[in-house]
matplotlib code that plots the C-alpha trace (Angstrom):
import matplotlib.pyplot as plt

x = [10.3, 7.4, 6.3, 3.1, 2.0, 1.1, 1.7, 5.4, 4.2, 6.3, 5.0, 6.0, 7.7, 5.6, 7.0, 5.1, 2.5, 2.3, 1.5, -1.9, -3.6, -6.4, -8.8, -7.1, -8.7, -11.2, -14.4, -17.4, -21.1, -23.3, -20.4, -20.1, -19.8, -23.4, -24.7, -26.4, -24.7, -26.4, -29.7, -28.9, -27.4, -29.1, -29.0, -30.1, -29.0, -28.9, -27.7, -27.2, -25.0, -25.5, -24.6, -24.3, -25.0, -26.2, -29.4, -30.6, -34.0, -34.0, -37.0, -37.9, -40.2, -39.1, -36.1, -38.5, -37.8, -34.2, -32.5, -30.5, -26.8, -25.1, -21.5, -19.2, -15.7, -12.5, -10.3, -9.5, -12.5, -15.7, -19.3, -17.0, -15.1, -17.9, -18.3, -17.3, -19.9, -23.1, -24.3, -24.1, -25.8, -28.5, -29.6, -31.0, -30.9, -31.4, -28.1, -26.9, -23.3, -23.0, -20.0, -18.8, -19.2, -15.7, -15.2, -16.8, -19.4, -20.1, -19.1, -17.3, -19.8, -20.5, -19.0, -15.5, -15.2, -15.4, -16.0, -19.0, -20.1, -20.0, -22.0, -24.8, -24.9, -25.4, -27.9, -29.8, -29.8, -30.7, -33.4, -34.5, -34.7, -36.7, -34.1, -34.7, -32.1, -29.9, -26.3, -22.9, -20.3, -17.4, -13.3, -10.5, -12.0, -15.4, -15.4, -14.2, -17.6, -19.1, -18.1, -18.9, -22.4, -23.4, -21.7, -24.1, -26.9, -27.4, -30.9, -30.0, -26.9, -28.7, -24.6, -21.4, -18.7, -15.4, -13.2, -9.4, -11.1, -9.3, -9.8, -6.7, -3.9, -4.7, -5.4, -1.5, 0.2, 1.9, -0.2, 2.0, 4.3, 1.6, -0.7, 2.1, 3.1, -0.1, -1.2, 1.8, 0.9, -2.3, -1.7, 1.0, -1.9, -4.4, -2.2, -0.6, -4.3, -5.8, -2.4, -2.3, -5.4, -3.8, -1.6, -4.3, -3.5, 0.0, 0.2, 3.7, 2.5, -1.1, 1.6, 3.9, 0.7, -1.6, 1.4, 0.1, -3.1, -3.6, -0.9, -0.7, -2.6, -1.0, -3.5, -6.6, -8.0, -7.1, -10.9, -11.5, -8.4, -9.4, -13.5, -12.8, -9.7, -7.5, -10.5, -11.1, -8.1, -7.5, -10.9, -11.0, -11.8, -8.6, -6.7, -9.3, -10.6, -7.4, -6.7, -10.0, -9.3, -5.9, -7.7, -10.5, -10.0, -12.9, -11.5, -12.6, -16.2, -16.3, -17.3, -20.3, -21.2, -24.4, -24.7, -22.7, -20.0, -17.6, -13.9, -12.1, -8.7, -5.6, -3.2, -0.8, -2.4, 0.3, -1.6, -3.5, -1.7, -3.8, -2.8, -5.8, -8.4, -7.0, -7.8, -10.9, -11.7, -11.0, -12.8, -16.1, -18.1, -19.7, -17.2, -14.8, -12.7, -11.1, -8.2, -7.2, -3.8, -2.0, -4.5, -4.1, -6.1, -9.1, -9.9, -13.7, -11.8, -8.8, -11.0, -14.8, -16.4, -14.4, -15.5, -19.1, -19.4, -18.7, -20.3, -23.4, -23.0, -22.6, -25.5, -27.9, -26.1, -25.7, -23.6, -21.5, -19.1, -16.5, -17.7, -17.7, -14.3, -12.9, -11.7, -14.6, -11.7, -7.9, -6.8, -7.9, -7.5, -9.4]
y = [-1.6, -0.7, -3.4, -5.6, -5.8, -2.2, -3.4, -3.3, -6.6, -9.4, -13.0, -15.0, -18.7, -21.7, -22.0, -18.6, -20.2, -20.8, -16.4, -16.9, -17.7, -20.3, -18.5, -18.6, -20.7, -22.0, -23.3, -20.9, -22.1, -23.0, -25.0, -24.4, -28.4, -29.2, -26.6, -28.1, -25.5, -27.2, -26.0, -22.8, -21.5, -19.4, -18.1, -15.0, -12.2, -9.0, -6.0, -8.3, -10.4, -14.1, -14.5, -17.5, -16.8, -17.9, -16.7, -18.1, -16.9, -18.0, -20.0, -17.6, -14.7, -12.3, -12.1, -10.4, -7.4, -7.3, -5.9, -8.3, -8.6, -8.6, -10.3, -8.8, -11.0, -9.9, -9.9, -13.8, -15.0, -16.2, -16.4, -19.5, -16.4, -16.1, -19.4, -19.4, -16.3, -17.3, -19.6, -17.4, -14.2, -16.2, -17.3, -14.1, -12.5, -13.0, -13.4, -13.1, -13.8, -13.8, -14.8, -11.5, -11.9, -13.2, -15.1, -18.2, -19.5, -16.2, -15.9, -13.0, -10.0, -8.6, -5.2, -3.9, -4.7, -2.2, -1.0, 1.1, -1.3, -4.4, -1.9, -0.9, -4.9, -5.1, -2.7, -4.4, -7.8, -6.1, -4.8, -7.5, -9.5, -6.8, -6.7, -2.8, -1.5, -3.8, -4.2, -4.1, -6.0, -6.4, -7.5, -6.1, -5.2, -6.3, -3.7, -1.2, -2.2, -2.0, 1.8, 2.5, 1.2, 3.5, 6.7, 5.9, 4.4, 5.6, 4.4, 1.3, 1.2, 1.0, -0.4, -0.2, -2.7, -2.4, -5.5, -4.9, -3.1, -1.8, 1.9, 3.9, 2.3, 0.8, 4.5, 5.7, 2.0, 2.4, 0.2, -1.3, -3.3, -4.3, -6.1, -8.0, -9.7, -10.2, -12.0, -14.2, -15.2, -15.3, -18.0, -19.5, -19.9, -21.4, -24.0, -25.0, -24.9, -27.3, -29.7, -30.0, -29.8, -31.9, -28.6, -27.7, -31.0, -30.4, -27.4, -26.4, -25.7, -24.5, -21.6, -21.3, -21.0, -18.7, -16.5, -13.2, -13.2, -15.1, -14.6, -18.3, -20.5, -23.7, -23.1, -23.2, -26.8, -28.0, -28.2, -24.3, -23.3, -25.1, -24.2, -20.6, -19.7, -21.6, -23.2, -19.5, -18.6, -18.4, -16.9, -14.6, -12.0, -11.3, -9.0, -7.3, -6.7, -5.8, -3.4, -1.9, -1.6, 0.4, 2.8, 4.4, 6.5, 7.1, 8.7, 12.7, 10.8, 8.9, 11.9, 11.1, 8.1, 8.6, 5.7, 4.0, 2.1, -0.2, -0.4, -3.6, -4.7, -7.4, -5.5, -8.1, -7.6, -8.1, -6.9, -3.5, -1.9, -1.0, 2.1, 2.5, 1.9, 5.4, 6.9, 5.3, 6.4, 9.9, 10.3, 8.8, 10.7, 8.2, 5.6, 3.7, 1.2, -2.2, -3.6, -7.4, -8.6, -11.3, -11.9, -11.0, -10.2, -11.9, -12.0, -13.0, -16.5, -16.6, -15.4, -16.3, -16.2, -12.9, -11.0, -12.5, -11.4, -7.9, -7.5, -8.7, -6.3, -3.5, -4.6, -4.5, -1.3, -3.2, -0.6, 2.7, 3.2, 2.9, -0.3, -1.7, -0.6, -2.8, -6.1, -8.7, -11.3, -11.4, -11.6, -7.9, -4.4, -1.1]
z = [-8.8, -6.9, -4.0, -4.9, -1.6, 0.0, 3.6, 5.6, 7.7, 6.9, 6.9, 9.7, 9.8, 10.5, 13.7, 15.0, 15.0, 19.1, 19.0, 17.8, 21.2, 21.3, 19.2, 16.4, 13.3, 15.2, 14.5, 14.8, 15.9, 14.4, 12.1, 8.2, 8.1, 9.0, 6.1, 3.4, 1.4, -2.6, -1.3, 0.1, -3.9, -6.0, -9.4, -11.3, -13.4, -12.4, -14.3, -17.1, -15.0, -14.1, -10.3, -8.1, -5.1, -1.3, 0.3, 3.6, 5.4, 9.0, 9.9, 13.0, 11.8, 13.8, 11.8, 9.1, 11.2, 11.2, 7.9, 5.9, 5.6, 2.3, 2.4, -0.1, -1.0, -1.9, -4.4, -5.7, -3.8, -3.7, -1.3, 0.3, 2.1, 4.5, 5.3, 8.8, 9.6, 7.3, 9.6, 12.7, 10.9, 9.4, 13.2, 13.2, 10.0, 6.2, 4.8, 1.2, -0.4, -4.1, -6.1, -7.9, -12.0, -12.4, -9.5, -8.0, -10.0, -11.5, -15.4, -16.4, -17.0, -20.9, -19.7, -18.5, -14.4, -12.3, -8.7, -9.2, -12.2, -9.2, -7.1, -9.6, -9.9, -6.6, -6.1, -9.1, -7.2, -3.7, -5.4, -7.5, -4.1, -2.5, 0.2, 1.3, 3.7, 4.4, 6.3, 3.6, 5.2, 3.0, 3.0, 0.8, -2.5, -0.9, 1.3, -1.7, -3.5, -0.1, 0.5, -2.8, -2.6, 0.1, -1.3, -4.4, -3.1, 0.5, 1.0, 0.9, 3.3, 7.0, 8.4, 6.7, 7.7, 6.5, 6.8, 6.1, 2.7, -0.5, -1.6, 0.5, -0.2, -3.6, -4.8, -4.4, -6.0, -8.8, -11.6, -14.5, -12.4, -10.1, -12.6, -14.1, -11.0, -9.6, -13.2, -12.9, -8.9, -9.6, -12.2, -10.1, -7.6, -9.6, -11.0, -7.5, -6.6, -9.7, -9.6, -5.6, -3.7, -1.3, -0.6, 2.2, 4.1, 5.1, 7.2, 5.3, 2.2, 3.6, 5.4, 2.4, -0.2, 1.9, 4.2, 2.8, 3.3, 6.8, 10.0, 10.7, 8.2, 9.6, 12.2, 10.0, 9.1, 6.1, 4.6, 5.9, 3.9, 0.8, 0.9, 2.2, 0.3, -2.0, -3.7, -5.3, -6.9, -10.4, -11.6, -14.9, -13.3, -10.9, -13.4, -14.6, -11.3, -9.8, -12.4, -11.5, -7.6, -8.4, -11.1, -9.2, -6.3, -4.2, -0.6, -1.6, -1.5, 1.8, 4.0, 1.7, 3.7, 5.6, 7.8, 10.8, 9.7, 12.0, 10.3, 11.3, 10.5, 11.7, 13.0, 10.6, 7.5, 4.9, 2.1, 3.1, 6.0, 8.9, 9.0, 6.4, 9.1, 10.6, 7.3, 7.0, 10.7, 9.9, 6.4, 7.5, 9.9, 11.7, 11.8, 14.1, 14.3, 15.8, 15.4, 15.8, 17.0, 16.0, 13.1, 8.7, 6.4, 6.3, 10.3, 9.4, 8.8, 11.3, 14.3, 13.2, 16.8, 17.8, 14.4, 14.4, 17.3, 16.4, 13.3, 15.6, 18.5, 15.5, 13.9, 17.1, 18.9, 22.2, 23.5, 22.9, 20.3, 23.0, 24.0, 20.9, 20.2, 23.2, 22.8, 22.3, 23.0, 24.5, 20.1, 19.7, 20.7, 19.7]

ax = plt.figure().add_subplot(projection="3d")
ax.plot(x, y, z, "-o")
ax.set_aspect("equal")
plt.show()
């Protein structure tokens, strides 16, 4: 039977935690806590969809002249997966996070999902919101939707960042098997999720719940692991959306993609292997990459400062691609 999971890292044991270096799972600043986070949401339809969705302006105006960032979630998620990086980017920047139709808040959308449906979508809403060129920062199937946004609309992709994104892998995974088993632990999920909330609390069942998708969630608090990922799970649209990430194959397109793009990727990431950054790499012209060690699949939430950090020297160009690719902390290596 064909594996689920596309990736040859193993989970590790609660008691590896100790490996993942004082960085890990921290806190980033400004803190998600003090966010009134009710009167950042939004709602609107787009496309004929009805989104939920975050949209923070900084006060300082000369953020007016820095293009906006668009966060993109992943597969089983929601805007929440951003949490730890909203604050940081909307310092500077105008920052926007929706919850895809199907996820989050979002109800499911009237037609079929799809990856270049979610991207028209999103291209409605940017332009709706008069948003212009913007930065596309997206993880897993997020940065799937991401890619596929600038291959069809390339005027409106200034940066590409691709964060441990669907779209290599996914293309060559046997499908059948696959959505049958992730239905069933996708519905194993949600019902651990709605019966035991309290499963965040003890750092056991945080590990044994969320071991394929972060390195070492003992290590993230409790209320991070429930607002930023165990609080999505079990939305309609996983299966439909799932089925959608392993029927379209994009990769003869990416040499399409016009504008710089930063790949990054854990070097642990049980779910997409990293060799897919490589590929990445090599099919987009203007691309590179950085890896992080020690660190999963969703590093924007096991190493905030580290990855805010570089999704902030990309965005402003502070140095050379080979500067960027160095380590912005001990956790990572290019």
């Amino acid at each position: 039977m064909p594996r689920v999971i596309a990736s040859r890292v193993a989970p590790v044991s609660p008691r590896s935690a100790h490996r993942a270096g004082h960085d890990y799972g921290g806190t980033a600043e400004p803190s998600w806590r003090h966010v009134d986070w009710p009167a950042q949401l939004r709602r609107g339809s787009f496309a004929g969809a009805e989104v939920n969705y975050v949209d923070i302006a900084p006060s300082d105006p000369r953020s007016a002249e820095r293009s906006p960032v668009l966060f993109i979630h992943g597969l089983g998620g929601q805007w929440q997966n951003w949490i730890q990086n909203i604050p940081r980017l909307a310092q500077e920047r105008r920052v926007i996070a929706p919850d895809l139709p199907g996820f989050g808040l979002s109800p499911m959308p009237a037609e079929r999902i799809s990856i270049s449906g979610y991207a028209r979508m999103l291209e409605a809403m940017c332009e709706q919101l008069g948003l212009g060129s913007l930065a596309l920062v997206g993880n897993s199937m997020g940065g799937f939707i991401g890619a596929e946004m600038a291959i069809r609309f390339p005027a409106r992709a200034e940066r590409l960042l691709l964060l441990s994104a669907a779209g290599i892998t996914t293309a060559n995974m046997f499908r059948t098997p696959v959505v049958t088993m992730a239905r069933a632990a996708a519905a194993l999920t949600a019902y651990t999720a709605a019966r035991h909330r309290q499963m965040a609390m003890r750092p056991i069942a945080r590990h044994m719940a969320l071991a394929l998708v972060a390195r070492y969630p003992s290590r993230l608090a409790s209320d991070l692991a429930w607002e930023g990922m165990i609080k999505g799970a079990g939305k309609p649209g996983f299966e439909s959306a799932l089925r959608a990430c392993l029927e379209y194959d994009f990769r003869e397109r990416l040499p399409d993609i016009a504008c710089p793009t930063l790949i990054v990727w854990g070097e642990d990431d049980a779910i997409l292997p990293a060799r897919d950054a490589q590929e990445f790499e090599r099919l987009i012209p203007d691309a590179r990459k950085l890896l992080m060690r020690e660190t999963g699949h969703v590093p924007q939430l096991e190493r905030p400062g580290a990855f805010n950090d570089a999704l902030l020297g990309f965005l402003g160009e502070t140095g050379p691609a080979e500067e960027l690719e160095r380590s912005p902390g001990e956790s990572q290596v290019a």
